[in-house]
N, C-alpha and C positions, 0 to 999 in steps of 0.2 A: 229254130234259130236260123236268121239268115248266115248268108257263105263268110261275109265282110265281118259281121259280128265274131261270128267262130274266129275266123284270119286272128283280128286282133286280140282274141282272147288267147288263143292261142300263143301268139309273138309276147303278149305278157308274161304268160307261167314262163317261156322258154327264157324271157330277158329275166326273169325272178328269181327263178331257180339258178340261171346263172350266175347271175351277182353273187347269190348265197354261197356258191359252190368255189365262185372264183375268189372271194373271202379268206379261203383254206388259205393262199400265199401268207399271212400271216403266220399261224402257225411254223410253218414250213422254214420260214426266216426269224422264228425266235428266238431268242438264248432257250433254251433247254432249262434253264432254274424256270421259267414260266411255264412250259409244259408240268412239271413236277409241282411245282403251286397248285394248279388247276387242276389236276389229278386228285391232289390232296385236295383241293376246297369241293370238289364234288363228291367226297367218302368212300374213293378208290383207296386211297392208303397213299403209301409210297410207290412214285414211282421207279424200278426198277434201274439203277444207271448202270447200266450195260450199253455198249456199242449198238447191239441190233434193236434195243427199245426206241433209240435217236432215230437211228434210220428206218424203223418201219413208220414211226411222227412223221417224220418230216415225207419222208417216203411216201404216205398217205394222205398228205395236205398236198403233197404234191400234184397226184395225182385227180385227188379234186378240184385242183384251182384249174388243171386241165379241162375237165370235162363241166369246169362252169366256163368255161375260155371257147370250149365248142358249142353248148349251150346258147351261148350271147351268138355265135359264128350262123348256128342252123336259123336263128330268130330272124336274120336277117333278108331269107327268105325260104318260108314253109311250103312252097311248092317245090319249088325246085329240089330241098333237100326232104321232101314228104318221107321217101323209103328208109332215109338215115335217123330222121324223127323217129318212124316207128319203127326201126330197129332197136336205138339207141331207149327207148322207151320199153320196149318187151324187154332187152336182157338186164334193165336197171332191175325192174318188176321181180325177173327169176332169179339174179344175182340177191339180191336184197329178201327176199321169200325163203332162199335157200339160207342163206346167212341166220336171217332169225330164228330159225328153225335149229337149225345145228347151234348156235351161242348162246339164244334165247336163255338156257338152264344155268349157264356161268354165274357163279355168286357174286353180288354186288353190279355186275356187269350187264345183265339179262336185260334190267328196263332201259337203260340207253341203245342196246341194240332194239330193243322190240319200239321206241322211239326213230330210233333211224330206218328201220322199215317202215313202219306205217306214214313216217314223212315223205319214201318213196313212194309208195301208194297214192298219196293225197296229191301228188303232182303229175305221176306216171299217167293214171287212167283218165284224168280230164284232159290230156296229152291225145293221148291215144282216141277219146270219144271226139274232143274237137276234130281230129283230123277227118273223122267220117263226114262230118258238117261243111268241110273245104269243097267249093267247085273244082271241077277237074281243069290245069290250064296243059 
């Protein structure tokens, strides 16, 4: 694969995966009877209304509309920010690998997480192989 090719493929997943991630602000800013719908329409049951359920929702939309916010930020230019890509791409990889593993077995819960890992995966490592493909600037 040429360097150009990789570049832009590259700048792709990172502008994709951003979007996707920077999406979470939703969540994050919704009334809470929609979190507790969507709970329920996916055969979670009820969700929980407690104080600390809100805020780990919103808490965790928050945090990925972040890191699709950096995501769109590194796309802007993969050389320069090459080390923060692959970092930012390895600890996704062992956070998300760890997580499945430890949640994976949760009832009713297990395939959405073994879904959100493998969604890490299928972005992480063509992250990580493109960047081999990059000229050196």
């Amino acid at each position: 694969m040429k360097p150009e090719t990789a570049e832009k493929l590259l700048v792709w997943i990172l502008r994709g995966a951003g979007v996707v991630c920077t999406l979470a602000i939703v969540p994050m800013l919704m009334p809470i009877a929609w979190a507790q719908s969507a709970h329920a329409a996916i055969g979670l049951g009820e969700l929980p209304v407690e104080p600390i359920v809100e805020y780990l929702v919103r808490g965790m939309s928050a945090m990925c509309a972040l890191y699709g916010g950096l995501l769109l930020l590194l796309a802007n230019d993969v050389h320069r920010y090459r080390r923060v890509i692959t970092y930012q791409a390895i600890a996704i990889l062992t956070i998300a690998t760890c997580g499945t593993i430890i949640m994976h077995s949760l009832p009713d819960l297990g395939k959405y997480v073994l879904i959100d890992g493998i969604s890490c995966w299928l972005y992480c490592v063509p992250i990580l192989w493109l960047q081999t493909r990059l000229t050196r600037k």
